[in-house]
TIVEX-552340 format. One record per residue: x, y negated, z of N, C-alpha, C in turn. Coordinates in steps of 0.02 Angstrom, whole numbers, padded with zeros to 5 digits, always signed. Last residue first. Layout:
N
XYZXYZXYZ...
This chain:
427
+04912-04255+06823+04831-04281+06831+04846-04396+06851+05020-04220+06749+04949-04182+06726+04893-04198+06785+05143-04335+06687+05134-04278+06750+05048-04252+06740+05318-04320+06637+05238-04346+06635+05214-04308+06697+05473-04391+06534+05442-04359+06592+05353-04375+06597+05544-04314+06407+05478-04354+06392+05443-04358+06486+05698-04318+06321+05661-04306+06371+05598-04351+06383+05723-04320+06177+05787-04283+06237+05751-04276+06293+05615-04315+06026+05642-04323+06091+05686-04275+06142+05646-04327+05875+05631-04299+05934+05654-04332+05980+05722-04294+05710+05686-04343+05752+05628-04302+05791+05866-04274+05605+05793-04216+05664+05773-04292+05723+05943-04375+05545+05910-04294+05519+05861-04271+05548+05973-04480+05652+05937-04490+05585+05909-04441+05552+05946-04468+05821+05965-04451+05772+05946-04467+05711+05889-04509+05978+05937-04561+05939+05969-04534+05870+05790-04435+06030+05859-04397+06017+05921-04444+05982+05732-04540+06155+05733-04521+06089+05787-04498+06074+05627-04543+06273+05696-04543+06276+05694-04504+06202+05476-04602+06363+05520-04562+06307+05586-04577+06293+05452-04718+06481+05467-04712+06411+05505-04654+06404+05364-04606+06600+05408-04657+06598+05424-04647+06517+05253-04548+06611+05262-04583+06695+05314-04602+06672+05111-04481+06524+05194-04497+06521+05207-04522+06579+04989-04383+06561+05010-04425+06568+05063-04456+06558+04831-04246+06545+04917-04267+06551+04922-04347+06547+04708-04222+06545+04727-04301+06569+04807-04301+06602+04713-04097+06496+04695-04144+06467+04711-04220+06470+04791-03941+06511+04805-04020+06541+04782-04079+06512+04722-03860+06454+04748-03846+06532+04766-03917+06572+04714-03892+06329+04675-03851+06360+04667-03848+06426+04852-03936+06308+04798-03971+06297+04728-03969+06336+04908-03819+06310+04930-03864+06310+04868-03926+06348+04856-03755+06187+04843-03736+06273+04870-03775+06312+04871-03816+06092+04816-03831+06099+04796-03797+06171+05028-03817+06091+04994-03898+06095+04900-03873+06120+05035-03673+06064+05080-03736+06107+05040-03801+06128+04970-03626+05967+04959-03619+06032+04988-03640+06058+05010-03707+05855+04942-03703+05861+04951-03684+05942+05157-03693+05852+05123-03768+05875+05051-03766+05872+05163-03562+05823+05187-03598+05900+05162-03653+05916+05112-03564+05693+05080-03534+05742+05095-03568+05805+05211-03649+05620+05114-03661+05631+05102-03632+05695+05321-03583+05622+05312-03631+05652+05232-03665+05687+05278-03443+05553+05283-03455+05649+05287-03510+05651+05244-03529+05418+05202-03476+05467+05223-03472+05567+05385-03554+05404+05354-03601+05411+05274-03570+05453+05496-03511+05388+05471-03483+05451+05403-03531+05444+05568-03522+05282+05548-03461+05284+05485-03470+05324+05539-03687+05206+05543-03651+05251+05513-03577+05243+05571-03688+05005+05530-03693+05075+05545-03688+05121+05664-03685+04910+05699-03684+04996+05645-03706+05031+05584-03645+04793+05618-03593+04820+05666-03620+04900+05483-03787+04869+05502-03747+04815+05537-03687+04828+05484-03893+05006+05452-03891+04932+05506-03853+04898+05477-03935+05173+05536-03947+05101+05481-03940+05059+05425-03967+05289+05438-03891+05254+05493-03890+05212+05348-04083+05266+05385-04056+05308+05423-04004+05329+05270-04145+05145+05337-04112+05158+05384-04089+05193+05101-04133+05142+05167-04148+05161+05232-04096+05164+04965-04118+05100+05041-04097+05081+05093-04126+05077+04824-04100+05161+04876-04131+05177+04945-04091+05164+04698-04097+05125+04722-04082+05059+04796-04116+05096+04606-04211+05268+04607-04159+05230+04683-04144+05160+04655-04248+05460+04669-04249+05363+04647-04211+05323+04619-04237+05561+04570-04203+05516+04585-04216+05462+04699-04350+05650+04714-04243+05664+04673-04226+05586+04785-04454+05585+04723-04419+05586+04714-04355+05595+04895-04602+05616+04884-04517+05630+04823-04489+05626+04936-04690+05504+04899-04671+05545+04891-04599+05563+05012-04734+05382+05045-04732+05462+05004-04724+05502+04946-04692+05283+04987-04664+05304+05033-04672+05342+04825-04706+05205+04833-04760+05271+04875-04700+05309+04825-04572+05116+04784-04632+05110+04822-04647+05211+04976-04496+05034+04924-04510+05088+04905-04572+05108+05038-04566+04895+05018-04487+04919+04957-04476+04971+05068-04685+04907+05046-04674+04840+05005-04589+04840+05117-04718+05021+05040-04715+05015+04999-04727+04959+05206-04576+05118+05192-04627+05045+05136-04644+05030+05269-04532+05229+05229-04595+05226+05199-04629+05161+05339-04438+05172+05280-04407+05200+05228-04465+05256+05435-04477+05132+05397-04475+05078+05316-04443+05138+05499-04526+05236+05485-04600+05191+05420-04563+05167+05553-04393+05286+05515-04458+05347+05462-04512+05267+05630-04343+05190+05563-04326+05193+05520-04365+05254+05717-04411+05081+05695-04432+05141+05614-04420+05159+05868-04351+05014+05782-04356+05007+05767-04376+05086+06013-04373+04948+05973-04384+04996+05895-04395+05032+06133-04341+04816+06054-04364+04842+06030-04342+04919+06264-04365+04741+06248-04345+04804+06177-04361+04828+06325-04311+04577+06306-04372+04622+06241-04337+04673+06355-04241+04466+06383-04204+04538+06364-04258+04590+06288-04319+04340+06311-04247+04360+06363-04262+04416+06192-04468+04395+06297-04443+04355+06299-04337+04377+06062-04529+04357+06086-04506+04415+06160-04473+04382+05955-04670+04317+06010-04609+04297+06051-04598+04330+05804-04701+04362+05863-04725+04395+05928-04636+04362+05661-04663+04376+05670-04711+04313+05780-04741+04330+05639-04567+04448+05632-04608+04486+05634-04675+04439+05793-04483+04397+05741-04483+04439+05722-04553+04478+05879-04422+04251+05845-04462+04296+05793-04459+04354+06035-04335+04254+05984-04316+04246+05942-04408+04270+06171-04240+04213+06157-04283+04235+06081-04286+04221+06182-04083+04328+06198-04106+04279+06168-04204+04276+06182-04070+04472+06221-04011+04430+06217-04052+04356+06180-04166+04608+06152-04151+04539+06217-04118+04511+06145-04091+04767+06190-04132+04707+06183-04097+04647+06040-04136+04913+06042-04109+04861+06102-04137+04814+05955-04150+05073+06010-04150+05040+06019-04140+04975+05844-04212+05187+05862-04157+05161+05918-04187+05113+05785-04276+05343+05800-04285+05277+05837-04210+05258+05683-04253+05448+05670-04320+05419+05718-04328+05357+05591-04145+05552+05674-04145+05500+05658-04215+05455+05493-04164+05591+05547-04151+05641+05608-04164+05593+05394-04318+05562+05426-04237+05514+05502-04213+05557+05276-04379+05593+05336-04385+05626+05366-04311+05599+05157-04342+05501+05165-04431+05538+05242-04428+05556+05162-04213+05468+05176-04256+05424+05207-04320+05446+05140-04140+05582+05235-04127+05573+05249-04189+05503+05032-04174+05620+05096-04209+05671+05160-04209+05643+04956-04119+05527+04970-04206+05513+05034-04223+05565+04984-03973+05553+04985-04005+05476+05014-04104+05478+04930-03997+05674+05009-03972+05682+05030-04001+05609+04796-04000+05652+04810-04025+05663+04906-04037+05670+04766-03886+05549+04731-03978+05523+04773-04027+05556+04766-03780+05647+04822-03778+05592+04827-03863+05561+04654-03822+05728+04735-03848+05747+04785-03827+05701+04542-03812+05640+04545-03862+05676+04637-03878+05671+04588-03647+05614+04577-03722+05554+04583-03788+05586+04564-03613+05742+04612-03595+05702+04642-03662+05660+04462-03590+05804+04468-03663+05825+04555-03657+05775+04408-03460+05822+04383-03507+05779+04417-03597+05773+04521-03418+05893+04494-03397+05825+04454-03455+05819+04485-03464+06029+04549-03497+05975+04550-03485+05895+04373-03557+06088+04356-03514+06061+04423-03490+05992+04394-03644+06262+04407-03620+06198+04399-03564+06146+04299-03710+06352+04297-03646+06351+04302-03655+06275+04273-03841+06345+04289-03814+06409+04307-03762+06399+04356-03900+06187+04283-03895+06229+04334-03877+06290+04420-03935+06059+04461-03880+06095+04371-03872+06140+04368-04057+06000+04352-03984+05960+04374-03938+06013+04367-04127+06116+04304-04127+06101+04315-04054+06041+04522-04158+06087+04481-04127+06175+04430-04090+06140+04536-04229+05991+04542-04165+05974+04538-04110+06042+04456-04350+06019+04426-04292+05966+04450-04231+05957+04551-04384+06110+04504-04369+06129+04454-04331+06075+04681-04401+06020+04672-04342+06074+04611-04334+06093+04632-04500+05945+04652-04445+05917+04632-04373+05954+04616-04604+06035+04566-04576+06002+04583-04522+05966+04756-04611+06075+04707-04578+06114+04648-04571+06080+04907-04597+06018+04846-04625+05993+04782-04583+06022+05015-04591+06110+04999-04648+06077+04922-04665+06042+04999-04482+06170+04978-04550+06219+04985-04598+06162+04991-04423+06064+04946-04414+06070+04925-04446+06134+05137-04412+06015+05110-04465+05993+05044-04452+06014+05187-04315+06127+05206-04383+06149+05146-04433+06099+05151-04228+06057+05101-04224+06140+05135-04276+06131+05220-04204+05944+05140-04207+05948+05103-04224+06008+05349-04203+05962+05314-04247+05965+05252-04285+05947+05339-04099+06055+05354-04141+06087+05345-04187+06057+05320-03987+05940+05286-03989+05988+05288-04049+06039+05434-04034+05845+05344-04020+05838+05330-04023+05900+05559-04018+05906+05517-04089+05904+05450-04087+05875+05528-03848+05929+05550-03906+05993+05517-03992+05977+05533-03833+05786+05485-03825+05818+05482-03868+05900+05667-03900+05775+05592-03907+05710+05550-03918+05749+05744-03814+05847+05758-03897+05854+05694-03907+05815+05731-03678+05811+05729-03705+05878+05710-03796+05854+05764-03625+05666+05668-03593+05734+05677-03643+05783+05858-03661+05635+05806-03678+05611+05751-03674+05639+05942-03592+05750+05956-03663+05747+05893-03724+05713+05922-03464+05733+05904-03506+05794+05901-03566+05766+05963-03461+05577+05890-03424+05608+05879-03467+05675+06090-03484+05588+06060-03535+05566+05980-03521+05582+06144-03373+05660+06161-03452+05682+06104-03479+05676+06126-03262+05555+06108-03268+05626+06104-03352+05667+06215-03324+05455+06132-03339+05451+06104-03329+05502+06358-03302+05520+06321-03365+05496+06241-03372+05501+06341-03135+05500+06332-03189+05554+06311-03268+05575+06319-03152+05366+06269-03093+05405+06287-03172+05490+06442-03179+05307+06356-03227+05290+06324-03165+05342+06519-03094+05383+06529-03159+05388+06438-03214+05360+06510-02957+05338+06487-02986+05419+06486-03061+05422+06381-02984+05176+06450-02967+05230+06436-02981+05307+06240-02905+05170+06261-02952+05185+06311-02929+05193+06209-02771+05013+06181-02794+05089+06249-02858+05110+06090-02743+04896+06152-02760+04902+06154-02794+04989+06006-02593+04915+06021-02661+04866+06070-02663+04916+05938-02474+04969+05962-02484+04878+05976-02544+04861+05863-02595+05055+05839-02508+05041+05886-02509+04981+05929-02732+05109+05880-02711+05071+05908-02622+05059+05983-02736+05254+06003-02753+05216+05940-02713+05166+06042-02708+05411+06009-02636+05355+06027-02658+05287+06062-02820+05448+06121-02792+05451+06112-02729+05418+05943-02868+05444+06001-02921+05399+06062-02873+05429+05855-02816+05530+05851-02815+05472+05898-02826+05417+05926-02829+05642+05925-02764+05614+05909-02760+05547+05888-02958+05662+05950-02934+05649+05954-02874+05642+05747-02971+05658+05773-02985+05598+05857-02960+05603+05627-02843+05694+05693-02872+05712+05732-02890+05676+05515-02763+05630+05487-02850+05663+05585-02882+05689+05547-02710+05542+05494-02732+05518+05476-02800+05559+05684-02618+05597+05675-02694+05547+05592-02725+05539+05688-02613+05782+05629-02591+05710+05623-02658+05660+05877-02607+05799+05805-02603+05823+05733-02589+05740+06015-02479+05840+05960-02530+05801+05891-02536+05810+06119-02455+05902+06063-02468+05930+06026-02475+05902+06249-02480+05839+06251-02423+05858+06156-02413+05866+06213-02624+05794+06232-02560+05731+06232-02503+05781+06191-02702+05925+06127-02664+05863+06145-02615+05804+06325-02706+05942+06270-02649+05985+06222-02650+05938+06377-02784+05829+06402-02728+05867+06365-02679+05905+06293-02900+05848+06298-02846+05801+06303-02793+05804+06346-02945+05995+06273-02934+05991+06264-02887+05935+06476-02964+05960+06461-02922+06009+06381-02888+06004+06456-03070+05857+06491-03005+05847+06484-02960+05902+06403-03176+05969+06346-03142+05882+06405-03075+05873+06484-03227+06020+06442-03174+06060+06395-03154+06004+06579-03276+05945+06606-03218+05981+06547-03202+06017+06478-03376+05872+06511-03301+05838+06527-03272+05894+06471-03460+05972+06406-03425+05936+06414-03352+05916+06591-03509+05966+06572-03479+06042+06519-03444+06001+06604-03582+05870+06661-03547+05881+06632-03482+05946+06496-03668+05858+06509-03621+05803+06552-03559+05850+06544-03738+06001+06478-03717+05954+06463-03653+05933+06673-03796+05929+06669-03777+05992+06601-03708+05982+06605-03903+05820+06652-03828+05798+06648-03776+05860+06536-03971+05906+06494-03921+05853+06565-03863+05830+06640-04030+05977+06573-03979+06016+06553-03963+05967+06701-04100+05900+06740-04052+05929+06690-04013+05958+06619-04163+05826+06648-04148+05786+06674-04075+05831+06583-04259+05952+06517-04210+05914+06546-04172+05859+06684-04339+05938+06660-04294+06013+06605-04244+06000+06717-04412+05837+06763-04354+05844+06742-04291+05899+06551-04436+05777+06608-04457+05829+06661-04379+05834+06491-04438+05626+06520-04401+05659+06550-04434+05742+06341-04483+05515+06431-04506+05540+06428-04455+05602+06220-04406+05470+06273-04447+05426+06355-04453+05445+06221-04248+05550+06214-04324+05570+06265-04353+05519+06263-04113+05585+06251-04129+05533+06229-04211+05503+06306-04104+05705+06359-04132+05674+06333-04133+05594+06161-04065+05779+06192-04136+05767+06261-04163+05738+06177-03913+05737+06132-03969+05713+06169-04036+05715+06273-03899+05870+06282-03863+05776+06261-03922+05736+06210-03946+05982+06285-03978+05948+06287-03944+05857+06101-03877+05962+06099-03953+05973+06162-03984+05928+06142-03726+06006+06094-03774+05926+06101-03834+05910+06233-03734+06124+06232-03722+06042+06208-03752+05973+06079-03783+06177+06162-03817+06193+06202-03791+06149+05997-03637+06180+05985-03710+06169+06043-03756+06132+06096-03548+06222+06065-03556+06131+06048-03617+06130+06123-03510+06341+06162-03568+06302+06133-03585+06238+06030-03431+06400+06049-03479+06417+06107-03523+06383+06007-03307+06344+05981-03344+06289+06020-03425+06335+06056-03184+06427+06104-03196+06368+06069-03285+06321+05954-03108+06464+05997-03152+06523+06061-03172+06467+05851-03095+06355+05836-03127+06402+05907-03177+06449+05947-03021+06208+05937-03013+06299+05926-03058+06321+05884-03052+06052+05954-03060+06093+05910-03070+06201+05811-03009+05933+05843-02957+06003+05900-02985+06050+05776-03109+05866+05857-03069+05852+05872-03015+05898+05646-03121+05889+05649-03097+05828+05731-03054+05827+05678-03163+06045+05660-03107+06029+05650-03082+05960+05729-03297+06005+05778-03249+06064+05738-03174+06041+05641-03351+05948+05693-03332+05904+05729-03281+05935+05569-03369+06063+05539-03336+06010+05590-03315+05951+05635-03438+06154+05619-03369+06162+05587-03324+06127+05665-03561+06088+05720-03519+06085+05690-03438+06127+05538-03606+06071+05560-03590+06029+05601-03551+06035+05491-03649+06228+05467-03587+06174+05498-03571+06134+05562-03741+06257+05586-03671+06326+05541-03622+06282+05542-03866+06220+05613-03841+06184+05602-03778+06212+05411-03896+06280+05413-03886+06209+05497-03847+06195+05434-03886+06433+05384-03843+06374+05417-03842+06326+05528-03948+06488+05505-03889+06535+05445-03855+06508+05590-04026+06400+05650-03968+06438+05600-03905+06465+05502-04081+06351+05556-04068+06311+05575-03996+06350+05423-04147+06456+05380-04093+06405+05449-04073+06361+05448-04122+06627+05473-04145+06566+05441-04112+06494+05327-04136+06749+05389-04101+06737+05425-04148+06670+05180-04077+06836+05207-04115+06806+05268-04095+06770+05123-04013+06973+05112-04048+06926+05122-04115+06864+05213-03885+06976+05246-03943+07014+05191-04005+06950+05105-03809+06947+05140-03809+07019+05165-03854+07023+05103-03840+06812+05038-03849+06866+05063-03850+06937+05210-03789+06758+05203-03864+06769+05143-03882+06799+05210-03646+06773+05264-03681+06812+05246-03760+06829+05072-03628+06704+05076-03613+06768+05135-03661+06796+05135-03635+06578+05106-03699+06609+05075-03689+06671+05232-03537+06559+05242-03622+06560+05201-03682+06600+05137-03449+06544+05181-03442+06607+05215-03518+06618+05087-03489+06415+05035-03494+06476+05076-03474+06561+05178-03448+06360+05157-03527+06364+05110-03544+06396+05185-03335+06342+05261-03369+06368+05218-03441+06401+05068-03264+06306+05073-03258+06388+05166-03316+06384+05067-03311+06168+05007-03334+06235+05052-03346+06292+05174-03238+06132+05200-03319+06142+05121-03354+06177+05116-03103+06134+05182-03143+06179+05179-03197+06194+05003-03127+06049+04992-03130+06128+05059-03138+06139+05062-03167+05913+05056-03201+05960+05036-03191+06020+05142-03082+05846+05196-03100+05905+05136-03158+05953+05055-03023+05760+05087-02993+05836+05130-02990+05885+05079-03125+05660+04980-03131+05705+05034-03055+05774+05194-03096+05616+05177-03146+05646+05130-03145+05681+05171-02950+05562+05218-02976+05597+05210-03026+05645+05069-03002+05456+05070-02964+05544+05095-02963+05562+05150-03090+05367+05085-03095+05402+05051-03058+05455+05316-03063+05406+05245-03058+05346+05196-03065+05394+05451-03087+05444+05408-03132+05455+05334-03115+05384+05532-02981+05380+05520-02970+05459+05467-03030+05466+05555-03038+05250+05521-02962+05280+05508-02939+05344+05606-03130+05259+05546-03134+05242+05509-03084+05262+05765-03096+05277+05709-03131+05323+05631-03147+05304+05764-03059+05157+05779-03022+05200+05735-03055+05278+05765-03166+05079+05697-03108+05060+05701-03049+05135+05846-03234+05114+05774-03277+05113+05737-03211+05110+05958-03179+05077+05952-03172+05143+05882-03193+05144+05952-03168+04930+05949-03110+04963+05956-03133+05018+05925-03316+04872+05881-03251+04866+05891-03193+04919+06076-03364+04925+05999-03390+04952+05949-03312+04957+06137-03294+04845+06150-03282+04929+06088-03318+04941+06121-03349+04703+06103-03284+04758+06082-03247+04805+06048-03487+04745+06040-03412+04743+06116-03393+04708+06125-03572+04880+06075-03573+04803+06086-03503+04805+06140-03660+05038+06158-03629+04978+06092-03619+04922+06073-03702+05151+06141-03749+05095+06172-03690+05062+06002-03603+05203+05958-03677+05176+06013-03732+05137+06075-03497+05245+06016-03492+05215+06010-03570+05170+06259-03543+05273+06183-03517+05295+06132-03530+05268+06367-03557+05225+06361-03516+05218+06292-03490+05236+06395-03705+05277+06414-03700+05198+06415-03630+05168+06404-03705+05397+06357-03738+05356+06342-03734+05281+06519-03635+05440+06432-03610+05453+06384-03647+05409+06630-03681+05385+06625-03596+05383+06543-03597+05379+06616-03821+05443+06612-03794+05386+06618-03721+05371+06641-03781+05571+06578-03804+05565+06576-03808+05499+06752-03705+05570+06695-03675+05592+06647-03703+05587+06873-03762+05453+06849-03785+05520+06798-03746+05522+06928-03758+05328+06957-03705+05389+06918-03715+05466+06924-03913+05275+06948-03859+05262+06978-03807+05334+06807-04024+05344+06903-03991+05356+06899-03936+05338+06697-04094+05351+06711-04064+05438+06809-04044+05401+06692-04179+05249+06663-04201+05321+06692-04181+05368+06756-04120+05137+06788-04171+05171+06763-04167+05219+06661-04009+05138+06724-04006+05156+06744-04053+05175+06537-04039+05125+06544-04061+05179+06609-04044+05179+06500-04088+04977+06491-04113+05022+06531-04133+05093+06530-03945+04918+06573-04000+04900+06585-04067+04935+06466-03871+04988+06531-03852+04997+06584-03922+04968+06323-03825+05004+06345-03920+05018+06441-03886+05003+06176-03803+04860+06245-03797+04904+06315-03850+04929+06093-03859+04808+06065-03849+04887+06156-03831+04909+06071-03935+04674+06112-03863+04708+06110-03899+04762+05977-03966+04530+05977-03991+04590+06000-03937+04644+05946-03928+04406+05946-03964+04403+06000-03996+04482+05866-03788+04455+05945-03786+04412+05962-03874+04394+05768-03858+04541+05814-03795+04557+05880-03797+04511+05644-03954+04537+05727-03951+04486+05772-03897+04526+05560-03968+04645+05546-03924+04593+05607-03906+04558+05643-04086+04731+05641-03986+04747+05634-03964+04696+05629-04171+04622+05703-04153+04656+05690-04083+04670+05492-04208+04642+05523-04173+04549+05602-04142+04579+05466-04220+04771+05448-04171+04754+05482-04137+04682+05524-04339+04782+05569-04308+04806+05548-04239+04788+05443-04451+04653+05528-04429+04667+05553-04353+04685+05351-04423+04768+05364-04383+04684+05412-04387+04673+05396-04492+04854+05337-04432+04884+05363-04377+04811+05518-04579+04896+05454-04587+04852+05414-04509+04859+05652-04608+04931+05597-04612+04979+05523-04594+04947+05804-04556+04930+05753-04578+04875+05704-04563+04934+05978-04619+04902+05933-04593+04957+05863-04624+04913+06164-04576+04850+06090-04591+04833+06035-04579+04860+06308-04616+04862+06263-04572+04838+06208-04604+04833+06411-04695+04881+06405-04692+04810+06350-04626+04815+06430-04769+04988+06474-04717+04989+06465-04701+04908+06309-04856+05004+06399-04899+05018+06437-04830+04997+06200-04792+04880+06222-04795+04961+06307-04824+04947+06062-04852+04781+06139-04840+04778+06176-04838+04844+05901-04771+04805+05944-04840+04818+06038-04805+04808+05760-04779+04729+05810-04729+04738+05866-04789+04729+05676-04897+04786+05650-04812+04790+05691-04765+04774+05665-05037+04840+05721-04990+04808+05714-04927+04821+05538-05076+04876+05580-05125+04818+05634-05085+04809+05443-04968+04929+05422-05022+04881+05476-05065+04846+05533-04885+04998+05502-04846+04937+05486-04909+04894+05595-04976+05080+05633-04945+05013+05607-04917+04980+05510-05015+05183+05531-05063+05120+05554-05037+05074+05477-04895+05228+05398-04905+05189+05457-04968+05142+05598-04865+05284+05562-04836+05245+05518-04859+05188+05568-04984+05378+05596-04995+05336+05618-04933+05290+05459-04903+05446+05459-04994+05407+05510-05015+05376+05497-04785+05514+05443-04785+05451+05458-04855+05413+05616-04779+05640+05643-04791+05560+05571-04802+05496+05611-04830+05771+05550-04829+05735+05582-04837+05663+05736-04825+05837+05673-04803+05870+05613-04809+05848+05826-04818+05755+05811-04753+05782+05748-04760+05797+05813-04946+05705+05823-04900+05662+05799-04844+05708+05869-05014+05818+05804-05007+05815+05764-04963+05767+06003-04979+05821+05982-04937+05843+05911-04953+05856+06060-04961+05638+06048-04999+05683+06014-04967+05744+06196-04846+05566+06101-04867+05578+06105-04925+05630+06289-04812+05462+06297-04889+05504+06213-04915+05533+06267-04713+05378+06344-04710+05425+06332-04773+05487+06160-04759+05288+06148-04694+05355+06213-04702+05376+06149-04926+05256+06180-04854+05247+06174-04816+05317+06056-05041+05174+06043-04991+05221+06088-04935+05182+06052-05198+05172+06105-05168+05181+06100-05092+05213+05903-05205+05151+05927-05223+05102+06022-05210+05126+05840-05127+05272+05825-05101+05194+05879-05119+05142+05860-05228+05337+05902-05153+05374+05900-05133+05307+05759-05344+05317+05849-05340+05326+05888-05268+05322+05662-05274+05294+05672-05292+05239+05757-05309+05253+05632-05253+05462+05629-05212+05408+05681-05224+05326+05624-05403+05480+05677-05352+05495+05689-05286+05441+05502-05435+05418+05581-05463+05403+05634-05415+05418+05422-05360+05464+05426-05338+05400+05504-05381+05389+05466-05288+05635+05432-05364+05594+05447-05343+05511+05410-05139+05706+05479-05169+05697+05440-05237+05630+05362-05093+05882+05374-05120+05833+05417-05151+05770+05420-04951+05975+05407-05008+05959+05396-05037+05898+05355-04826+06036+05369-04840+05973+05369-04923+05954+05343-04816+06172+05358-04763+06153+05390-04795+06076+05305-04957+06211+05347-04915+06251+05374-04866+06214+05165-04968+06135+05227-05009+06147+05284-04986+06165+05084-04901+06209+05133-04861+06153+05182-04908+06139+05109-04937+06403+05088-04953+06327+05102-04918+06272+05097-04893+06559+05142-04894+06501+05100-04899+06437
């Protein structure tokens, strides 16, 4: 199998076709399988483009960075957005339009800080022997049957046990979180089928009746806020103002939903692009050695998780509406007009990063946007690092002359780009 296989090519004509009628409701499906080229056309001839609907999608690195910085300029909150989308009264608007990352402060400030407090810097450095021994039980399973799926039978099977344990939710209870997340997430997708409309509400609807049960015992039960975020978000700050049940539950949602699908296509599609670019992998054999030294090999794979989440950014766009009118980009934007940042485009810009369709584990000064930028950074962005430091580099460690044994299977999405299944086998 060739990278051919994995990422096909797409001709600058083409490109320049999709570019010059390009709306997210109507992708093409070569679009899916390699959206950077016609990216790379819109930053160069239409860098903040007028969409068939009347919003606005900006690809430019600065562009999208002056957008985050603009906080009062620029409201994270989608209520205006997605009502029409999902329906007044529907569960998938209840959740989206109440959790951490589509809203503004307030409610931003006080759940962001609340979850901050369970994710501080030890916190994190003591979840990692756990997530050693999860991912080293992982790869026992795929040594036995040498081989398997890197989606189903690594990369997606960490995240949700790492969120599973920040919320305290029971081992024999995590088997649907996956299948939850998916449908939640994917009704966030430009266009809808009525069939992804009815499974994300579905979703929502099922999430809650076992999130109120789960509450329910941690208020009698509670666990140690310092490392359990639902204890934390149900304590609520010392003397301050604490969540209703309703944003209390919601943000529960959105905690999996953000820890899972990010980190899932980090990790999957760092081992997938690493049959693509084997000189890559083989320099980054040569830092790992026979006998890993992980402390020191820290910097190495933080260098490296840094460029995978840049080259292929699990989350590929973000959202925003202007609060007043404003320009960006040399293009006057109408107070309440709908923007669309495209953190895939900008974290190709090669006004930003030098030969930025290349993957270089050793980038240096690499600030990418995979995160976001500004008060809606990622909370988690720390555990994300971490999982994909010891994910990929034991990973790696254990299975050098992994292998794919058939094309990748692409999540076919425009927001979160990943794979559905990657089969391979480890000799």
């Amino acid at each position: 199998m060739t990278p051919l296989d994995i990422t096909p090519p797409m001709s600058p004509e083409r490109a320049r076709e999709i570019a010059g009628s390009f709306d997210l409701r109507a992708l093409p499906a070569d679009f899916y399988a390699n959206p950077f080229p016609v990216y790379s056309a819109l930053r160069e001839h239409e860098p903040v483009r007028r969409m068939p609907d009347g919003s606005w999608f900006i690809t430019r690195y600065a562009d999208l960075v002056a957008v985050y910085r603009d906080a009062h300029a620029f409201s994270s909150d989608k209520k205006v957005e997605f009502t029409p989308k999902y329906g007044a009264g529907s569960p998938l608007l209840a959740h989206h339009t109440t959790s951490l990352v589509f809203n503004d402060p307030p409610l931003h400030t006080r759940v962001r800080k609340l979850i901050m407090g369970a994710l501080t810097r030890r916190a994190i450095a003591e979840m990692e022997p756990g997530l050693v021994k999860l991912v080293d039980g992982l790869l026992d399973g795929i040594e036995a049957k040498q081989g398997g799926d890197l989606i189903e039978d690594f990369a997606a099977a960490i995240p949700v046990e790492i969120i599973g344990n920040l919320l305290g939710v029971p081992h024999e209870d995590r088997g649907p979180l996956r299948g939850w997340s998916l449908t939640i997430l994917g009704a966030l997708e430009p266009k809808l089928t009525p069939e992804q409309e009815a499974l994300g509400n579905r979703s929502v609807s099922e999430f809650l009746e076992y999130l109120r049960v789960l509450v329910a015992d941690r208020r009698k039960h509670p666990g140690d806020p310092e490392h359990d975020v639902l204890t934390r978000l149900i304590q609520g700050e010392q003397g301050g103002e604490q969540l209703s049940e309703h944003e209390l539950l919601q943000n529960c949602i959105f905690i999996l939903n953000a820890g899972h699908e990010t980190t899932t296509n980090l990790i999957g599609n760092a081992l997938v692009a690493l049959q693509e670019w084997p000189a890559q992998k083989e320099q980054l054999l040569r830092a790992i050695g026979g006998s890993p030294d992980w402390d020191a090999l820290e910097p190495v794979m933080t260098a490296a998780v840094d460029e995978f989440l840049r080259f292929e950014s699990s989350n590929q766009l973000g959202n925003r509406r202007a609060l007043k009118t404003v320009e960006v980009g040399g293009v006057r934007l109408e107070e309440g007009a709908l923007v669309t940042l495209c953190i895939g485009a900008a974290n190709r810009d090669p006004a930003q990063f030098e030969r930025p369709d290349e993957l270089q584990l050793s980038r240096a000064n690499n600030r990418h946007l995979a995160f976001g930028f500004g008060i809606h950074q990622c909370a988690g962005l720390s555990l994300a690092r971490l999982e994909g430091r010891v994910a990929i580099g034991r990973f790696l460690a254990r299975f050098p002359g992994y292998r794919l044994t058939a094309p990748p299977v692409r999540g076919g999405r425009a927001r979160f780009r990943g794979f559905l299944h990657a089969p391979f086998a480890v000799a």
